[in-house]
C-alpha positions as CSV (number, residue, x, y, z in Angstrom):
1,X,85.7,132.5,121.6
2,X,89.0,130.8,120.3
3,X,91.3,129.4,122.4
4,X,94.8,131.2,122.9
5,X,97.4,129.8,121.0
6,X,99.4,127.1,122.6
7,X,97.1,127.6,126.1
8,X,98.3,125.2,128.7
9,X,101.2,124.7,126.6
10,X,103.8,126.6,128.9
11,X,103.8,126.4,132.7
12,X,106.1,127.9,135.3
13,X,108.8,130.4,134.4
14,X,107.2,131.6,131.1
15,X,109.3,134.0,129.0
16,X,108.1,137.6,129.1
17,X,107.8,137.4,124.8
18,X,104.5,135.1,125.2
19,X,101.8,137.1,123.4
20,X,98.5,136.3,122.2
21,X,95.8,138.8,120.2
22,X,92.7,138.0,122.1
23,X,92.2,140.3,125.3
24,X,89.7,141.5,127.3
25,X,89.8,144.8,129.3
26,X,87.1,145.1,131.9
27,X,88.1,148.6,133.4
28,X,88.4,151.6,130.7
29,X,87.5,155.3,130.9
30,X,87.5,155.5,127.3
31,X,83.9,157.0,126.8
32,X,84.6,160.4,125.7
33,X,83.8,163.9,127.4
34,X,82.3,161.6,130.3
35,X,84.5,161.4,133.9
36,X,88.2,162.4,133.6
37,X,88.9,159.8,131.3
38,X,89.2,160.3,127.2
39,X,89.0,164.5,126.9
40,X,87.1,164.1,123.4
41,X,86.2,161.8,121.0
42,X,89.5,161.9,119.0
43,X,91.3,160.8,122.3
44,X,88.8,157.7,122.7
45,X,89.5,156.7,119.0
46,X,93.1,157.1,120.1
47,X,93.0,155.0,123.2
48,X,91.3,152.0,120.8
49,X,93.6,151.9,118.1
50,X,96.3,151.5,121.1
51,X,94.0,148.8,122.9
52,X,93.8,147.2,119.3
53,X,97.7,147.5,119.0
54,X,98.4,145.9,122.2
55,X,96.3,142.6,121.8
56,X,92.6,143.7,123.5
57,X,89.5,142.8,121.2
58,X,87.1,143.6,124.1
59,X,86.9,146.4,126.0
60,X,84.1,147.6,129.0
61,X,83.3,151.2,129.1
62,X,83.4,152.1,133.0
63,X,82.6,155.7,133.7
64,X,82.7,157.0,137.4
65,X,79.4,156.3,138.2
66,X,77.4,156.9,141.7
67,X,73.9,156.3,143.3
68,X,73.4,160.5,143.6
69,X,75.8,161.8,141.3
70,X,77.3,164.9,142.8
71,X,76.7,168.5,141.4
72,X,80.0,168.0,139.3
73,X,79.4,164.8,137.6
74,X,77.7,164.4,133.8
75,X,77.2,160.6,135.0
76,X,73.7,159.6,133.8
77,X,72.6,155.8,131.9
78,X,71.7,157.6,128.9
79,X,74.8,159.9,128.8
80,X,76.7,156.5,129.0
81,X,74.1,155.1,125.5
82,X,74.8,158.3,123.6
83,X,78.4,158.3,124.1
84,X,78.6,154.9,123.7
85,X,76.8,154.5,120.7
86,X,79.0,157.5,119.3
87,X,82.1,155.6,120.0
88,X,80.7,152.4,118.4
89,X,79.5,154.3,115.5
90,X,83.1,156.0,114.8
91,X,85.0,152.4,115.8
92,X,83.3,151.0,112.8
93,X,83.7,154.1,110.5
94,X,87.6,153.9,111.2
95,X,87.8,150.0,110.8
96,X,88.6,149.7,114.3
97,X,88.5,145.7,115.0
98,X,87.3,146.8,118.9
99,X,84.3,145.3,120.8
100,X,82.9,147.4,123.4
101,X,80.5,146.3,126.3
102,X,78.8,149.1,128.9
103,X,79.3,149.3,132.7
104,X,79.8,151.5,135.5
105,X,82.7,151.5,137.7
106,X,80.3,152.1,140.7
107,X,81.2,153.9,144.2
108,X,80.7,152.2,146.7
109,X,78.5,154.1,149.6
110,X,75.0,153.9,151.0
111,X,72.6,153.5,148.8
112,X,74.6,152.3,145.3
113,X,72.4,148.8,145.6
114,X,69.3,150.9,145.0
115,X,70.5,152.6,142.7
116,X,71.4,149.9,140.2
117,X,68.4,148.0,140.9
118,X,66.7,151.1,139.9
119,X,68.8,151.2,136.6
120,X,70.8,154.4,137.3
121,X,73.8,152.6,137.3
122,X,75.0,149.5,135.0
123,X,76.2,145.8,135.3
124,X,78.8,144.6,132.4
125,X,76.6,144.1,129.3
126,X,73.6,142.0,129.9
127,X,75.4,139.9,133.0
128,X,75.1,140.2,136.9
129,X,78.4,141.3,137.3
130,X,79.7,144.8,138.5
131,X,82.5,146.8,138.6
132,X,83.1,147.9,142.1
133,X,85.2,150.3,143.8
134,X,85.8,152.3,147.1
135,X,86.8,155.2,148.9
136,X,91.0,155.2,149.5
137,X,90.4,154.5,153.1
138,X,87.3,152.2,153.3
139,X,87.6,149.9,156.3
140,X,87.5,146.4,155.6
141,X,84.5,146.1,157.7
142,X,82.5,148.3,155.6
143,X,83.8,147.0,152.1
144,X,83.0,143.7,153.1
145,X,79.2,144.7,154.3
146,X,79.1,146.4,150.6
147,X,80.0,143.6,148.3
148,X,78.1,141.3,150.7
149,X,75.0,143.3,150.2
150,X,75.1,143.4,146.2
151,X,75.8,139.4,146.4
152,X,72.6,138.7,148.9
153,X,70.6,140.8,145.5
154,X,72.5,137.9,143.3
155,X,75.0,139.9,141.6
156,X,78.5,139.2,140.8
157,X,81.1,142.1,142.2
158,X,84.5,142.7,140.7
159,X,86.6,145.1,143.1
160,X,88.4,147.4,141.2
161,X,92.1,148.2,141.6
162,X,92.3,146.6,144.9
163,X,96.1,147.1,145.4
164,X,95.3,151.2,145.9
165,X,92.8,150.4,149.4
166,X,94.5,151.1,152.4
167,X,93.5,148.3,154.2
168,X,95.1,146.0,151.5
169,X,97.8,147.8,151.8
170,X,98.3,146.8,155.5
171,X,97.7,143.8,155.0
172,X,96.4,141.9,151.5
173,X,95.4,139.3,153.9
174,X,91.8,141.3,154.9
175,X,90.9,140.4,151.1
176,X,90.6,136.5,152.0
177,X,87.6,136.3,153.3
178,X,86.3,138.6,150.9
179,X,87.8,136.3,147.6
180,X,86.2,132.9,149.6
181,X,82.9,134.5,149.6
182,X,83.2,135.4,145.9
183,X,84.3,138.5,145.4
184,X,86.4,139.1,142.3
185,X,89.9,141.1,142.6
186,X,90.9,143.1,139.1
187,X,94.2,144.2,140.1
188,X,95.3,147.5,137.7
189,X,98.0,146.9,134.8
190,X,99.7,149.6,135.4
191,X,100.6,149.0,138.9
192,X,102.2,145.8,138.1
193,X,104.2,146.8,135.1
194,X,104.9,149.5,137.9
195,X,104.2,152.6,136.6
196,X,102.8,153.4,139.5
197,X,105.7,152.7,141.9
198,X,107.5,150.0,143.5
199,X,106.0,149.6,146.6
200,X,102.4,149.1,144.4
201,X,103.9,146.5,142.2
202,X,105.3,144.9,145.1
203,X,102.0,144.4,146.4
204,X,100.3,143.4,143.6
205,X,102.8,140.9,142.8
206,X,102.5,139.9,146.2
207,X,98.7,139.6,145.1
208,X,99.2,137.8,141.7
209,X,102.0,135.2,143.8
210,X,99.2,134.0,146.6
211,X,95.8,133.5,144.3
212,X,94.5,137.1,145.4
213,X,94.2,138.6,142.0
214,X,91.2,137.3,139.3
215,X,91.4,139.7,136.4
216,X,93.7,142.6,135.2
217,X,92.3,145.7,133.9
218,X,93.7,148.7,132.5
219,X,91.9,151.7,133.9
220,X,93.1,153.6,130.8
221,X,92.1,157.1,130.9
222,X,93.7,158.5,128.5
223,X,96.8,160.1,126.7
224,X,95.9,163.4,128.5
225,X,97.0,161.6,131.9
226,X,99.4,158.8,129.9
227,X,97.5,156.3,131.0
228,X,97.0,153.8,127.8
229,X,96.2,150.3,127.6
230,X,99.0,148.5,128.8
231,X,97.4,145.2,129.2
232,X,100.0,143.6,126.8
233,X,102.6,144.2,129.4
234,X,100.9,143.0,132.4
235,X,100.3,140.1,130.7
236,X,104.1,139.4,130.4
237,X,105.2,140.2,133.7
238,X,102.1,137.9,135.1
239,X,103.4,135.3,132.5
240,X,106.6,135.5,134.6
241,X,105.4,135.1,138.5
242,X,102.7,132.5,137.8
243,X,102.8,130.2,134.7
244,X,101.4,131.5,130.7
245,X,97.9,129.1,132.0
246,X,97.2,131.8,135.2
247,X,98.5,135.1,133.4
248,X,96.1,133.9,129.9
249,X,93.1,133.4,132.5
250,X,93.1,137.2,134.0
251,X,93.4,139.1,130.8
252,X,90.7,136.8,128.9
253,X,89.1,133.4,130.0
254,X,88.3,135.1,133.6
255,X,86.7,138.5,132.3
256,X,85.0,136.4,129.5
257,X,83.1,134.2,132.1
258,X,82.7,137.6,134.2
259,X,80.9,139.1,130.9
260,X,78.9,135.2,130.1
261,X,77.3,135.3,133.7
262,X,79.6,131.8,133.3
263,X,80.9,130.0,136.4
264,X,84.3,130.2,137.5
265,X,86.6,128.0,139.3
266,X,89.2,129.5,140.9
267,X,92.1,128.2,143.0
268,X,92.0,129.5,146.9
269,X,94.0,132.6,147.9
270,X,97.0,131.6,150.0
271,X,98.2,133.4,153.3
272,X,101.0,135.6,152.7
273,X,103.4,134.8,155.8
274,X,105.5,137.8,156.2
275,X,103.7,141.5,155.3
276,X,105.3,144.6,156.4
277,X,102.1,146.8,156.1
278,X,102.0,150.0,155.1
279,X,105.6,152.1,153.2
C-alpha cells in the first residue's frame, strides 16, 4: 500500500485541511437488508459512493453478529457471503473504486469464542483479528475476562466504540490494563466530530490525547439513521489533538496491520490525572 502523501511531514498542531485519499474503515453496517444498518441494497451503494467521496478505499463489513443469534436476527456466515458478494458484484458494476473485506462485529457473552472457532462468526478477512463489542453496562471485570479469553485462543481483538461503555465512561482509565495486554481501541468517528454529543467527544478526545485510542471507525449505518462515513472528518479533528503522523496511523497504517495479521508498535496509554466520571 502507498504511503500517504507528505507522512511524517507535519507534527504537532496540524491544520484541520490535511487530507489524504487512502482510508480504511474497519467498522460499517453497510451489508444490505442484514442488522439495522443499510435498509436495501440501493442504500449500501449509497453509503459507498459516500465512503469513496470522503477518502476510504477499504471498508470491513461488520454485521451484528452473536454466538446464538436471537429469534429476531437474520445473522448467519452465509447470509454475510451472499450479501457480500451482492454488494461486491454491484460495486464493480457502478465503477465504485471500493474494497470490501468481511467480519462480524461480535457480542461479547458466554460462549462467542466457540462460536467463532466453530465458524459461525468471522475474523477481518483472512487475519486473527476481531471486531469486538459489549453490552452498555459490561463491567470491566467481565470485559477484560472476554478479550483475555479470545487472546489465550491467539486472536487479535479490536473493541468497538469503546467511548459508549459505562465503565469507560467513569473512568477511561479501566482501559489501561486492557491496551498493555493488547487489546485494540477503535474509538467511533462520529463521536469525535461530536455528532453524538459533547460530553462523548470529550471523552474520546480525552481518549485520542493519552494513547488510548488505536483505530477510528465509522459505524456507518446508513442514510436511514444519518449515519454516513465521516471518517474524513475524524481524521481532521485527530490531525488537530495529536500530530498528522498519529491521526494518518488510526484511519490507515493501524487497521492495515490489523487486516495483514502485521505487528504493531504502539506508544503506551498515559494516565489521565483528573476524570470527573460519569455526566
Amino acid at each position: 500500500m502507498s504511503p500517504l502523501a507528505g507522512e511524517g511531514a507535519e507534527g504537532e498542531g496540524q491544520p484541520a485541511h490535511h487530507q489524504h485519499e487512502t482510508m480504511i474503515d474497519l467498522h460499517t453496517h453497510i451489508l444490505h437488508e442484514f442488522d439495522d444498518g443499510a435498509e436495501s441494497l440501493s442504500d449500501a451503494l449509497v453509503m459507498a459512493r459516500a465512503a469513496v467521496a470522503n477518502g476510504i478505499t477499504t471498508v470491513a463489513t461488520t454485521p451484528h453478529g452473536r454466538g446464538v443469534p436471537p429469534p429476531n436476527s437474520r445473522y448467519s456466515v452465509a447470509l454475510i457471503r451472499e450479501r457480500f458478494a451482492v454488494l461486491q458484484t454491484a460495486l464493480e458494476a457502478e465503477a465504485i473504486p471500493l474494497t470490501l473485506v468481511a467480519g462480524t462485529e461480535i457480542y461479547g457473552e458466554a460462549g462467542a469464542l466457540a462460536a467463532l472457532q466453530a465458524g459461525r462468526l468471522l475474523t477481518y478477512g483472512t487475519s486473527r483479528a476481531l471486531l469486538l463489542e459489549f453490552p452498555l453496562e459490561v463491567r470491566a471485570e467481565a470485559a477484560a475476562e472476554l478479550i483475555f479469553g479470545f487472546q489465550l485462543a491467539n486472536y487479535r481483538v479490536v473493541v468497538a466504540h469503546p467511548e459508549r461503555y459505562r465503565f469507560v465512561r467513569q473512568d477511561p482509565n479501566a482501559l489501561i490494563p486492557l491496551i498493555e495486554r493488547g487489546a485494540l481501541m477503535q474509538l467511533t468517528s462520529g463521536a469525535l466530530i461530536g455528532r453524538q454529543g459533547s460530553h462523548m467527544q470529550r471523552v474520546t478526545k480525552q481518549m485520542l490525547q493519552h494513547g488510548m485510542a488505536h483505530i477510528l471507525a465509522t459505524d456507518s449505518h446508513g442514510p436511514h439513521l444519518r449515519r454516513m462515513p465521516d471518517l474524513a472528518e475524524a481524521h481532521a479533528v485527530a490531525c488537530e489533538l495529536v500530530g498528522a503522523e498519529v491521526a494518518d496511523a488510526l484511519v490507515l497504517h493501524t487497521p492495515a496491520a490489523i487486516l495483514a495479521d502485521a505487528a504493531l508498535d504502539l506508544p503506551p496509554p498515559e494516565h489521565i490525572r483528573r476524570w470527573f466520571g460519569l455526566w
